[in-house]
PDB file of N, CA, C, O and CB in Angstrom:
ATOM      1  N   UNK A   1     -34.829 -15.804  13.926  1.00  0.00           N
ATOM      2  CA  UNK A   1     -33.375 -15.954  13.858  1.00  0.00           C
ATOM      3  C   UNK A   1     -32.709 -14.697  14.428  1.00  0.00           C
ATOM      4  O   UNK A   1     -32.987 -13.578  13.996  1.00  0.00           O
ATOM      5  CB  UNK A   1     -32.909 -16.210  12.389  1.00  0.00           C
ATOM      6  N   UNK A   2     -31.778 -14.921  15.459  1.00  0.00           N
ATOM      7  CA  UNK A   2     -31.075 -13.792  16.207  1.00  0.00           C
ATOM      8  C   UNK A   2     -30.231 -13.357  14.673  1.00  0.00           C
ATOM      9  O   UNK A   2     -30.120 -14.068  13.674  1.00  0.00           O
ATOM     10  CB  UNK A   2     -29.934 -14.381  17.839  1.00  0.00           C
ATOM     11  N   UNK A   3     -29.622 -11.741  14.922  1.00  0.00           N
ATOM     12  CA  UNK A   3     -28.380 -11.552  14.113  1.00  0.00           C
ATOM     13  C   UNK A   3     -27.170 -12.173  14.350  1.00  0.00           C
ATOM     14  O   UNK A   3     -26.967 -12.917  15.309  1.00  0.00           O
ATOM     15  CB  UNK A   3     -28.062 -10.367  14.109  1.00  0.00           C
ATOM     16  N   UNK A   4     -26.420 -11.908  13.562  1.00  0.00           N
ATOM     17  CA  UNK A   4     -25.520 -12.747  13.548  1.00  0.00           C
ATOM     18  C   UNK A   4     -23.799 -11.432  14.160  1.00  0.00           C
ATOM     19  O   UNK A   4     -23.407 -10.526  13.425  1.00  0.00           O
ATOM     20  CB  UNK A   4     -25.651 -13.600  11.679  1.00  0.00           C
ATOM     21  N   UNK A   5     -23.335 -11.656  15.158  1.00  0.00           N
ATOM     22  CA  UNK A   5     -22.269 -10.691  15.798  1.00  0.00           C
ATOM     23  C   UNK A   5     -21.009 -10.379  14.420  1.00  0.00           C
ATOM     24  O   UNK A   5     -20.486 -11.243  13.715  1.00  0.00           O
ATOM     25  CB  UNK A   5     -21.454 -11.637  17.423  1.00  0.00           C
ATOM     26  N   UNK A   6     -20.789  -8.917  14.369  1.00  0.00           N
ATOM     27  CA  UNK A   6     -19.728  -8.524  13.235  1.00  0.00           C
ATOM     28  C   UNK A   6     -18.417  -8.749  14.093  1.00  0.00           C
ATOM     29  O   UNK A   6     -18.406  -8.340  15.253  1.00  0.00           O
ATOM     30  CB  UNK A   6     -19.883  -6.782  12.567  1.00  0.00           C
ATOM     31  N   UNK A   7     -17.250  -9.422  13.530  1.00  0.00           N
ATOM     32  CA  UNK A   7     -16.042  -8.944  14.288  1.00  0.00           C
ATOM     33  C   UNK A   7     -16.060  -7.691  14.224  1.00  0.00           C
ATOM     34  O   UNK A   7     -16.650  -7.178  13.273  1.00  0.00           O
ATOM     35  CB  UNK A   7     -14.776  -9.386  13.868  1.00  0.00           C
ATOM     36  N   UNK A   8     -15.469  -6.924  15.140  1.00  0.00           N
ATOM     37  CA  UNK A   8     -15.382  -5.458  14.849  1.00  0.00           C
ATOM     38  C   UNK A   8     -13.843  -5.462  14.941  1.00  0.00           C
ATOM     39  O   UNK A   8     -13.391  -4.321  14.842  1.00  0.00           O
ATOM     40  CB  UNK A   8     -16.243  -4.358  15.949  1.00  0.00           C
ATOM     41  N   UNK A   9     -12.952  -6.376  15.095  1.00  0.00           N
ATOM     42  CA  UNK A   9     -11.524  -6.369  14.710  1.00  0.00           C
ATOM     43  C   UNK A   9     -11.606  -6.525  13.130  1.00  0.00           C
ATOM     44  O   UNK A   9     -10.874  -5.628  12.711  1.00  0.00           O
ATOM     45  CB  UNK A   9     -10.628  -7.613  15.476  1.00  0.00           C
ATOM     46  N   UNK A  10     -12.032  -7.086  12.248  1.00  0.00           N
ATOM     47  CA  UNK A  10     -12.318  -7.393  11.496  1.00  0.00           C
ATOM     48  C   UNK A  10     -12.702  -6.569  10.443  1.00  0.00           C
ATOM     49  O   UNK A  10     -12.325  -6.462   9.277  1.00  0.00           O
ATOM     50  CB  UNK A  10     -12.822  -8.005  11.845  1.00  0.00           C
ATOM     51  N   UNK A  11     -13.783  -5.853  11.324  1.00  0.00           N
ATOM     52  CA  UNK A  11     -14.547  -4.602   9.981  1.00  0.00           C
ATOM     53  C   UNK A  11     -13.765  -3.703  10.000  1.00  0.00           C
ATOM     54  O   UNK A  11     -13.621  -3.033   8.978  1.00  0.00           O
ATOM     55  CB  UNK A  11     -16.120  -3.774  10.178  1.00  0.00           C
ATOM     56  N   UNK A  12     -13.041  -3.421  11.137  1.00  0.00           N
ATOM     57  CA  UNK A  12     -11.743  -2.268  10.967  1.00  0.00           C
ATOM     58  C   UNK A  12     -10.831  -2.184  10.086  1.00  0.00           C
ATOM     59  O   UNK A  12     -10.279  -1.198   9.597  1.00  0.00           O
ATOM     60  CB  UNK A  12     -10.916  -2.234  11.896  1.00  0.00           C
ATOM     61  N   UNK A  13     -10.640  -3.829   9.821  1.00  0.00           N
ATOM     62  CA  UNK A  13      -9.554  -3.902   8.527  1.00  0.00           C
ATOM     63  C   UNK A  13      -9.948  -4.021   7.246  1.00  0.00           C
ATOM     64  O   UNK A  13      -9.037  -3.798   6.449  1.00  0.00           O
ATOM     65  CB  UNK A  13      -8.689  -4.987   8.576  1.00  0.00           C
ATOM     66  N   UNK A  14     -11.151  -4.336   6.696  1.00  0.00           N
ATOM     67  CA  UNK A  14     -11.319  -4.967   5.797  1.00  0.00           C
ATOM     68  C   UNK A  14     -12.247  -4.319   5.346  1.00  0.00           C
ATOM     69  O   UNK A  14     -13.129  -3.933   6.113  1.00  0.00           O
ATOM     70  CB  UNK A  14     -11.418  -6.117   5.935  1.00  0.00           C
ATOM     71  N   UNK A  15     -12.295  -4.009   3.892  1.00  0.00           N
ATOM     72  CA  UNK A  15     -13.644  -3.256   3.376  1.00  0.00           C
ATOM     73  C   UNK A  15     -13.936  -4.041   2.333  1.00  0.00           C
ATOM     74  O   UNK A  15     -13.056  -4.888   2.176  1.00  0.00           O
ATOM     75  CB  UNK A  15     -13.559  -1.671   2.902  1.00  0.00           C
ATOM     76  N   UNK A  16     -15.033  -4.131   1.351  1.00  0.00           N
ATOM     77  CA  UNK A  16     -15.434  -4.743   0.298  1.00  0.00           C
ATOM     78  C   UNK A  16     -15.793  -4.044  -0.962  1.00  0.00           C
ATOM     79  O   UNK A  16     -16.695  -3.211  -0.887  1.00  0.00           O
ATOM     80  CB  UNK A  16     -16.346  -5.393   0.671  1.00  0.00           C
ATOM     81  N   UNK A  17     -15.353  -4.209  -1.848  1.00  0.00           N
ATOM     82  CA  UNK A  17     -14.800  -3.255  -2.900  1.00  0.00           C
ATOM     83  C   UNK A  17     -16.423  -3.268  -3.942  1.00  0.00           C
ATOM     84  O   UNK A  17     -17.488  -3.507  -3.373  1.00  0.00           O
ATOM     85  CB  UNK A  17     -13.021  -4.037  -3.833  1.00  0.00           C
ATOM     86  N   UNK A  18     -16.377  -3.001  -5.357  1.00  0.00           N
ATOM     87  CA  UNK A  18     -17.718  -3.204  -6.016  1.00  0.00           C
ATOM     88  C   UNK A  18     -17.658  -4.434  -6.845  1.00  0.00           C
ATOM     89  O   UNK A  18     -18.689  -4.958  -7.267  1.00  0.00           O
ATOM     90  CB  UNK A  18     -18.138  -1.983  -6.909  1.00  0.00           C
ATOM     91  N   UNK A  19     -16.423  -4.926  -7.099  1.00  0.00           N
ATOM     92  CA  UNK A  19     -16.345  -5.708  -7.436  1.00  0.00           C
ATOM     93  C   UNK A  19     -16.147  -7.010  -6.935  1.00  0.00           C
ATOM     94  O   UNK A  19     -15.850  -7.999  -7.606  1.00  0.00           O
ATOM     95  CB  UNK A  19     -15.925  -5.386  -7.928  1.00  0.00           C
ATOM     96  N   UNK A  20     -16.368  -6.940  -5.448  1.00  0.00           N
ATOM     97  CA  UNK A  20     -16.562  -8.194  -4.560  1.00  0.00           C
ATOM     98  C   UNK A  20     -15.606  -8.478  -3.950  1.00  0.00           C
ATOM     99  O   UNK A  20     -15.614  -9.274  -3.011  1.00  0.00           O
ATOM    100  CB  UNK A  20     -16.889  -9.317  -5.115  1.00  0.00           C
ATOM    101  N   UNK A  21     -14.692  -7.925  -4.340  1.00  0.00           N
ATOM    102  CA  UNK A  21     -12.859  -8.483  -3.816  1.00  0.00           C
ATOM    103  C   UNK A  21     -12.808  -7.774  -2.005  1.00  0.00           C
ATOM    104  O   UNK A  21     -13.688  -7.099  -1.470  1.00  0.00           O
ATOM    105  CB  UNK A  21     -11.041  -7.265  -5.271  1.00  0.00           C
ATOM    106  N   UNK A  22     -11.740  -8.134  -1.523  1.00  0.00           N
ATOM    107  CA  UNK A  22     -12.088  -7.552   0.265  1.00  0.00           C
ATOM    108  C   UNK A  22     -10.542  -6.820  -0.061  1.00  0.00           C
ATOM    109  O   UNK A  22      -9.583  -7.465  -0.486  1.00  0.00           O
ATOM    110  CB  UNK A  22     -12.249  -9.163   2.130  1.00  0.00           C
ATOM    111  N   UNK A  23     -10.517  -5.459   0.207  1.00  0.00           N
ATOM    112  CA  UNK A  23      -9.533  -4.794   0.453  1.00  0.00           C
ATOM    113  C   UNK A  23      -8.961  -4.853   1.616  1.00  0.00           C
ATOM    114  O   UNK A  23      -9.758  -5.070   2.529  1.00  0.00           O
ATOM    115  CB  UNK A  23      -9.742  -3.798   0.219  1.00  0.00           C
ATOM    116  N   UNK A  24      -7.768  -4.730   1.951  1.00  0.00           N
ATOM    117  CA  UNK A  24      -6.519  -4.725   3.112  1.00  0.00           C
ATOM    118  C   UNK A  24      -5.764  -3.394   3.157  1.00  0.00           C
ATOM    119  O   UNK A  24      -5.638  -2.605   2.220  1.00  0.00           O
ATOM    120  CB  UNK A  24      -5.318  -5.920   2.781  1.00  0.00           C
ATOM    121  N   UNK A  25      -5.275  -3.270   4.416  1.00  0.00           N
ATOM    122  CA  UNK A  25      -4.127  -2.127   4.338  1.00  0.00           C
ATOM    123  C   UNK A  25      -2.789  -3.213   4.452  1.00  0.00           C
ATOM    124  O   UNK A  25      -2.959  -4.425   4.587  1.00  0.00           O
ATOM    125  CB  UNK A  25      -4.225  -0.752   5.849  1.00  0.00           C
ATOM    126  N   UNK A  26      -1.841  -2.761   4.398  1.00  0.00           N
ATOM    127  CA  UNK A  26      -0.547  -3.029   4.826  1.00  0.00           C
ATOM    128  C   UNK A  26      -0.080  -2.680   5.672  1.00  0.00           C
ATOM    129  O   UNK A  26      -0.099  -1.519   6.081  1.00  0.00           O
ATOM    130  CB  UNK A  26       0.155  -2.847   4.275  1.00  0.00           C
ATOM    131  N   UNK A  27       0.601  -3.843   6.279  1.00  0.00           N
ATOM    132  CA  UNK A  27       1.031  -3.550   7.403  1.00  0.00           C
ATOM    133  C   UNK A  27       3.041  -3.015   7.669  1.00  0.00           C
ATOM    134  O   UNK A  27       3.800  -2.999   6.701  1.00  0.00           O
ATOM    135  CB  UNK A  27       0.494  -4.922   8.107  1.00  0.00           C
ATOM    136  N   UNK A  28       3.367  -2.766   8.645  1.00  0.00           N
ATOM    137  CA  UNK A  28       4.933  -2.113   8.553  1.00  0.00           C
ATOM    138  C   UNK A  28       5.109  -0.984   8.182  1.00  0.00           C
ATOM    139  O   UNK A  28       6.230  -0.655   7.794  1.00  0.00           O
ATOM    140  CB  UNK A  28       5.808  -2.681   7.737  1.00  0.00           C
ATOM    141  N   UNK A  29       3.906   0.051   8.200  1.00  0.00           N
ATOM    142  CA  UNK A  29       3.606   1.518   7.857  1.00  0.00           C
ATOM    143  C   UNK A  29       3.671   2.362   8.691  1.00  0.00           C
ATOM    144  O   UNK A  29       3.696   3.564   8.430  1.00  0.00           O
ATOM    145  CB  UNK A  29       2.520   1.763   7.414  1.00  0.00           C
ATOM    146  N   UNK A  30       3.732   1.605  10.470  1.00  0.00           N
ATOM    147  CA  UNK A  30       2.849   3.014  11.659  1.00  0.00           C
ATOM    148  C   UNK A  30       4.100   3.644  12.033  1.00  0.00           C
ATOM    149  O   UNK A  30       4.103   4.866  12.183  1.00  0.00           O
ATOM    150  CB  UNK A  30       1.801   2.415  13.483  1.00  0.00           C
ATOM    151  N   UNK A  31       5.682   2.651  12.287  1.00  0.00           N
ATOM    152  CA  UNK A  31       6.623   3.218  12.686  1.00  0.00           C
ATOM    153  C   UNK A  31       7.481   2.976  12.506  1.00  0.00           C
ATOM    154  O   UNK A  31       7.620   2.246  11.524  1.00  0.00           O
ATOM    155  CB  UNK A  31       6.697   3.372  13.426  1.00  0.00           C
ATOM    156  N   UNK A  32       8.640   3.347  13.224  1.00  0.00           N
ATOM    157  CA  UNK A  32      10.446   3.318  12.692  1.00  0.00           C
ATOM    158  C   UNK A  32      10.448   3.371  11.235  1.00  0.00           C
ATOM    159  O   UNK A  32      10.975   2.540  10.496  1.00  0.00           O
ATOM    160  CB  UNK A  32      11.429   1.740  13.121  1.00  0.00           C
ATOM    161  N   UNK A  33       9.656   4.681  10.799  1.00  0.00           N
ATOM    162  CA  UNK A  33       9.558   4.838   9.237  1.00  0.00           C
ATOM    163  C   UNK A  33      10.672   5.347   8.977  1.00  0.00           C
ATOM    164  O   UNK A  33      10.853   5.324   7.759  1.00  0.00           O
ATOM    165  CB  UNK A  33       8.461   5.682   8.622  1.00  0.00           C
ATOM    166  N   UNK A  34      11.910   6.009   9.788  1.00  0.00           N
ATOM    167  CA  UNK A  34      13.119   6.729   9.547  1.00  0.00           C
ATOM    168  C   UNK A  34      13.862   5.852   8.949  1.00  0.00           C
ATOM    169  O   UNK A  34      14.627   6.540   8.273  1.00  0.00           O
ATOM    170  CB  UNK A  34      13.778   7.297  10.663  1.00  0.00           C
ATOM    171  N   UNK A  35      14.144   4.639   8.758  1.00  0.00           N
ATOM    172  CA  UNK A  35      15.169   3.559   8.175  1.00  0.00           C
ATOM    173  C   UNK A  35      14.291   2.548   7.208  1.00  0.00           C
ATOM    174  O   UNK A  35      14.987   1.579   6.904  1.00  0.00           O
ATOM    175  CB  UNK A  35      15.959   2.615   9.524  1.00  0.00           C
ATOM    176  N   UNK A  36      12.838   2.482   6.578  1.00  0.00           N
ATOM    177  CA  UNK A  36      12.112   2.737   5.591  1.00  0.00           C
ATOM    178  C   UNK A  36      12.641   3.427   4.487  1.00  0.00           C
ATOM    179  O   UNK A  36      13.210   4.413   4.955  1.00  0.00           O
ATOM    180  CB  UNK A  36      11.181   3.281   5.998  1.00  0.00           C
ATOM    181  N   UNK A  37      12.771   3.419   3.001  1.00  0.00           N
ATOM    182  CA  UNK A  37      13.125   3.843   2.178  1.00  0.00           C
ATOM    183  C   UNK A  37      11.413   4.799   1.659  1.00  0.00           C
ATOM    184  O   UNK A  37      10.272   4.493   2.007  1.00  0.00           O
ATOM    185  CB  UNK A  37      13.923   2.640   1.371  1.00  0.00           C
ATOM    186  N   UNK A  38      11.826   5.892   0.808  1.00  0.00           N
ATOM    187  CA  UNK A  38      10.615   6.291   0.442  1.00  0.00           C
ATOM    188  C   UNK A  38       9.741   5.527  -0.310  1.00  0.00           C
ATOM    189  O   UNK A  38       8.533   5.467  -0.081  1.00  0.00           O
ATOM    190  CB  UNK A  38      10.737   7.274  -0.101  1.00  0.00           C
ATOM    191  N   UNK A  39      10.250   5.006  -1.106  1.00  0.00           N
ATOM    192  CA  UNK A  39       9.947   4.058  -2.132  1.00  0.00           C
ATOM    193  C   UNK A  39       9.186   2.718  -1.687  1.00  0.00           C
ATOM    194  O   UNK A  39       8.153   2.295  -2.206  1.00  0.00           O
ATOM    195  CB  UNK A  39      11.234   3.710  -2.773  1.00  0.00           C
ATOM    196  N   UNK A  40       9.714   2.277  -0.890  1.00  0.00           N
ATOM    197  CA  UNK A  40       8.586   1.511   0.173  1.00  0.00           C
ATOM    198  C   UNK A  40       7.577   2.236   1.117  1.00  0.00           C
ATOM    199  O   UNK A  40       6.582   1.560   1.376  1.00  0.00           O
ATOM    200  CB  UNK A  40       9.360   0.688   1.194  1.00  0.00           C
ATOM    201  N   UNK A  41       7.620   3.182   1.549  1.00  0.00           N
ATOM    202  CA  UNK A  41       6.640   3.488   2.393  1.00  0.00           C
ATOM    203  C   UNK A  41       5.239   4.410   1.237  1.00  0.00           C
ATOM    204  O   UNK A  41       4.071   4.541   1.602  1.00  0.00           O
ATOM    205  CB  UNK A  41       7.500   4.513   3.775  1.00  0.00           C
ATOM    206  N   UNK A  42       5.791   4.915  -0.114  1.00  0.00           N
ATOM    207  CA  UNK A  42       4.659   5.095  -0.753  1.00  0.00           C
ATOM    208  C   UNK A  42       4.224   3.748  -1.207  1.00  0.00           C
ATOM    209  O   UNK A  42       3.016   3.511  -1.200  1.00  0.00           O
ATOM    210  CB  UNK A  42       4.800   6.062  -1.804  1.00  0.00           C
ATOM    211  N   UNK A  43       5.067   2.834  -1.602  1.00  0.00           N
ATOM    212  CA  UNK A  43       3.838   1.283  -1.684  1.00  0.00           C
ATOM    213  C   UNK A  43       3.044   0.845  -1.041  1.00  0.00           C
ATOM    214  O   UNK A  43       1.981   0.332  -1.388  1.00  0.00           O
ATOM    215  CB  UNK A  43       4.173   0.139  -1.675  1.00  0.00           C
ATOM    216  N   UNK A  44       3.724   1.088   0.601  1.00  0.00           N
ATOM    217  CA  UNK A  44       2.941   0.318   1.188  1.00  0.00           C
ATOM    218  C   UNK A  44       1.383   1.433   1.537  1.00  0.00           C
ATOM    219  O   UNK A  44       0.568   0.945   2.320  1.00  0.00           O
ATOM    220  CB  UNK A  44       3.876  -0.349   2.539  1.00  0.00           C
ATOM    221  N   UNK A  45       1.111   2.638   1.032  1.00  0.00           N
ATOM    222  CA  UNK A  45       0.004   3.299   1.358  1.00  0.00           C
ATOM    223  C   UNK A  45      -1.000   2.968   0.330  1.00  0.00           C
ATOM    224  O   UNK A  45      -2.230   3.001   0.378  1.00  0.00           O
ATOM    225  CB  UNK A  45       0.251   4.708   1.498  1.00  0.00           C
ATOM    226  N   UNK A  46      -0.175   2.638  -0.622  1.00  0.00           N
ATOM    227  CA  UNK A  46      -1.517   1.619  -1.778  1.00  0.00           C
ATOM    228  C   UNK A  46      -2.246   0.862  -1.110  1.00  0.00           C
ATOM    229  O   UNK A  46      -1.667   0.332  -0.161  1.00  0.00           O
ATOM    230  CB  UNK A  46      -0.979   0.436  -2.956  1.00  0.00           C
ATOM    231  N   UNK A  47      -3.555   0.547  -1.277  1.00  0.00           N
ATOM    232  CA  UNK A  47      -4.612  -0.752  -1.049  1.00  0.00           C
ATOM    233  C   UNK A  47      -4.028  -1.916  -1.340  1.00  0.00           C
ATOM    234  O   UNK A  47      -3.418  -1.831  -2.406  1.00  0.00           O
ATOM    235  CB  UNK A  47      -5.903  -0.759  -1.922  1.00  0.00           C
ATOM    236  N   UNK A  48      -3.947  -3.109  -0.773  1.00  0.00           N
ATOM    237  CA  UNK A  48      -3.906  -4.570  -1.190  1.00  0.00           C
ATOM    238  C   UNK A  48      -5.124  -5.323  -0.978  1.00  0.00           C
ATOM    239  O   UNK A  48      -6.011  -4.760  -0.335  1.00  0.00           O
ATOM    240  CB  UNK A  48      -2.859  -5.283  -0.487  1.00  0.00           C
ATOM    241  N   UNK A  49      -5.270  -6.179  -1.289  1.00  0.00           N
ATOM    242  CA  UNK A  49      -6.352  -7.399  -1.379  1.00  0.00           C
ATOM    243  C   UNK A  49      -6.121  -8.483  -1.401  1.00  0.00           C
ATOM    244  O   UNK A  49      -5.186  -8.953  -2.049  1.00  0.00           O
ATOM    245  CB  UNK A  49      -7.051  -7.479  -2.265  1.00  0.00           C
ATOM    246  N   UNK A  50      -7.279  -9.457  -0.378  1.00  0.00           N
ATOM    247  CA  UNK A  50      -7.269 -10.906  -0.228  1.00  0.00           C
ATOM    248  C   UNK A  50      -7.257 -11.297  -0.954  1.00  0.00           C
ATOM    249  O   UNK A  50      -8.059 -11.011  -1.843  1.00  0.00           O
ATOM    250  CB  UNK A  50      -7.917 -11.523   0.242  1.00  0.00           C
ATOM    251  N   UNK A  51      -6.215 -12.349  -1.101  1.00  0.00           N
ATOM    252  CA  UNK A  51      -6.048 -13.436  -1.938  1.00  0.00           C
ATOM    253  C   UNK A  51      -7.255 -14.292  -1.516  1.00  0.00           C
ATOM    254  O   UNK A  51      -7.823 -14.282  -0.424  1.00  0.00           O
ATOM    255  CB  UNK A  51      -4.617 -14.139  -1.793  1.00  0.00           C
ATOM    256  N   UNK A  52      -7.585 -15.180  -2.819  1.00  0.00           N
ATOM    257  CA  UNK A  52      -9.200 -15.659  -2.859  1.00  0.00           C
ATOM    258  C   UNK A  52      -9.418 -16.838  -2.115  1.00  0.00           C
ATOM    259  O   UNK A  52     -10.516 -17.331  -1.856  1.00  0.00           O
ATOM    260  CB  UNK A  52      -9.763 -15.999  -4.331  1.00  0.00           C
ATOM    261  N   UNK A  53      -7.875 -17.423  -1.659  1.00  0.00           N
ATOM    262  CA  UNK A  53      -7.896 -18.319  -0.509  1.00  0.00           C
ATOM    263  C   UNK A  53      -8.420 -18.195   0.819  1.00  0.00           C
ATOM    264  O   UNK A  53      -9.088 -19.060   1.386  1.00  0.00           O
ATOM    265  CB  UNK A  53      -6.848 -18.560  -0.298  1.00  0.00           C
ATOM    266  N   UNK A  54      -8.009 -16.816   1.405  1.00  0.00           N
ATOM    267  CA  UNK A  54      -8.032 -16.322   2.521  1.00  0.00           C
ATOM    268  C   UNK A  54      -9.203 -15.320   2.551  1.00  0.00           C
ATOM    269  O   UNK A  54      -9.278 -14.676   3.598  1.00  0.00           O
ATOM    270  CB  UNK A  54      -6.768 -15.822   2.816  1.00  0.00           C
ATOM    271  N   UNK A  55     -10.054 -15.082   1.688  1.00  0.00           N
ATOM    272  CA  UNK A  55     -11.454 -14.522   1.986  1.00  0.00           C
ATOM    273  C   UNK A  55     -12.309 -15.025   2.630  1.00  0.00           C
ATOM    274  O   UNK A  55     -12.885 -14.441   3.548  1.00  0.00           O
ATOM    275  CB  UNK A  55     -12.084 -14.309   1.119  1.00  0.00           C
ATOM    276  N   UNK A  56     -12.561 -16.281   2.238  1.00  0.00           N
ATOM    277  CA  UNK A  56     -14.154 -16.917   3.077  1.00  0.00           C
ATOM    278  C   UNK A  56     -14.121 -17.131   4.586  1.00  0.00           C
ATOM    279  O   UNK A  56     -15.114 -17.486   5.220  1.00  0.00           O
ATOM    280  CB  UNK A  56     -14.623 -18.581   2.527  1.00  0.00           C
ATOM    281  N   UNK A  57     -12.612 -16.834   5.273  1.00  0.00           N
ATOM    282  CA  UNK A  57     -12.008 -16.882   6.779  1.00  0.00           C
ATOM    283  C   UNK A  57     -12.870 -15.346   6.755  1.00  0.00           C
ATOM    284  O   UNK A  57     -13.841 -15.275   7.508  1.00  0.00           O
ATOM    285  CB  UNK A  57      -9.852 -16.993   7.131  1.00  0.00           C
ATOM    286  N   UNK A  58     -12.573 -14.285   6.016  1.00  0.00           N
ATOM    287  CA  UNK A  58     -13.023 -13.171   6.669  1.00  0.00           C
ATOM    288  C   UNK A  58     -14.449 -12.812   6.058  1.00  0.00           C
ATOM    289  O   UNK A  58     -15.058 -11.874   6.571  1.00  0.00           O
ATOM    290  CB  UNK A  58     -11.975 -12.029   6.540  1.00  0.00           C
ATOM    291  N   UNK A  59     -14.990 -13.470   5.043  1.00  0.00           N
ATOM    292  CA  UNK A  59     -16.385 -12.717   4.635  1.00  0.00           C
ATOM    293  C   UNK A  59     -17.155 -13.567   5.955  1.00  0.00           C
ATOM    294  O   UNK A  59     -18.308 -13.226   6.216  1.00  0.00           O
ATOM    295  CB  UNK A  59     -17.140 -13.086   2.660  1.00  0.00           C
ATOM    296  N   UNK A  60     -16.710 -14.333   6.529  1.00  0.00           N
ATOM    297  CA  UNK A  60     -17.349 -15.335   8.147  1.00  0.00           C
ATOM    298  C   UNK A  60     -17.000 -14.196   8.973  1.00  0.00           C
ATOM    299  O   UNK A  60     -17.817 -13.616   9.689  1.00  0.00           O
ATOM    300  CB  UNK A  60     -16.345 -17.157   8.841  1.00  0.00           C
ATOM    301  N   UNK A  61     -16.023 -13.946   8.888  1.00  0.00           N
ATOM    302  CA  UNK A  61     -16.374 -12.753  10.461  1.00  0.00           C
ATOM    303  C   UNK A  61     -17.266 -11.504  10.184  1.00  0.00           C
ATOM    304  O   UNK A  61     -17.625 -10.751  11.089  1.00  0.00           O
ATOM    305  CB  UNK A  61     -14.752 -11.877  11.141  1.00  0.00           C
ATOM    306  N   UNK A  62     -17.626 -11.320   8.773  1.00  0.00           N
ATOM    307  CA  UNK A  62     -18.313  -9.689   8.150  1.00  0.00           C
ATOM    308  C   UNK A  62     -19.810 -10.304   7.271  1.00  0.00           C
ATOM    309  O   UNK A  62     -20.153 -10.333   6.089  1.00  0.00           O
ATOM    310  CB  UNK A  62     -16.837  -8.622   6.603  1.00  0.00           C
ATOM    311  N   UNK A  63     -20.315 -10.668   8.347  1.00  0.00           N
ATOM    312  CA  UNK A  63     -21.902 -11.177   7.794  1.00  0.00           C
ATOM    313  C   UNK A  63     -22.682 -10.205   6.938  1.00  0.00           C
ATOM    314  O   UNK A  63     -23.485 -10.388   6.022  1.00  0.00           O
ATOM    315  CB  UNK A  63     -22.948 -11.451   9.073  1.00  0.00           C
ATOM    316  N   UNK A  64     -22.264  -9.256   7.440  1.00  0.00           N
ATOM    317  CA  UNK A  64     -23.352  -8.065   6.913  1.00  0.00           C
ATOM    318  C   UNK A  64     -22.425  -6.907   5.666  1.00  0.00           C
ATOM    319  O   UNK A  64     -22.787  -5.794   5.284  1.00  0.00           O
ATOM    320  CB  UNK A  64     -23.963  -6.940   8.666  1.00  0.00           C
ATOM    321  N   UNK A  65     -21.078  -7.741   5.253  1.00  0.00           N
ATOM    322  CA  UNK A  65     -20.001  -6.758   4.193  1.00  0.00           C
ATOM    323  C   UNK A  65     -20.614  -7.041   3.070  1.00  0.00           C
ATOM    324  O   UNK A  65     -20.209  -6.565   2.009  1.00  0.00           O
ATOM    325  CB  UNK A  65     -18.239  -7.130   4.024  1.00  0.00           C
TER     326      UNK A  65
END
């Protein structure tokens, strides 16, 4: 059996936590942060995570997460 190809768009975003869940960044962080409130831009540097709908789309592109 050949391996199986990683998205590498994919592994860039997404990591897998210990408890199985797939972590995310947020997005609306890189620029025009000047009209951003502070208060939003420290939220959005928190971790988020896949909702359990939208995982099995990405644990398919991360064979080996």
């Amino acid at each position: 059996m050949p391996k199986i190809k990683t998205n590498r768009a994919a592994a860039k975003r997404f990591r897998k936590t210990a408890s199985g869940k797939i972590k995310r960044g947020h997005a609306f962080k890189s620029h025009i942060l000047t009209k951003k409130s502070t208060k939003l831009k420290r939220e959005l540097r928190a971790p988020a995570y896949l909702k359990s709908c939208d995982a099995p789309g990405v644990v398919r592109m991360l064979p080996y997460l």
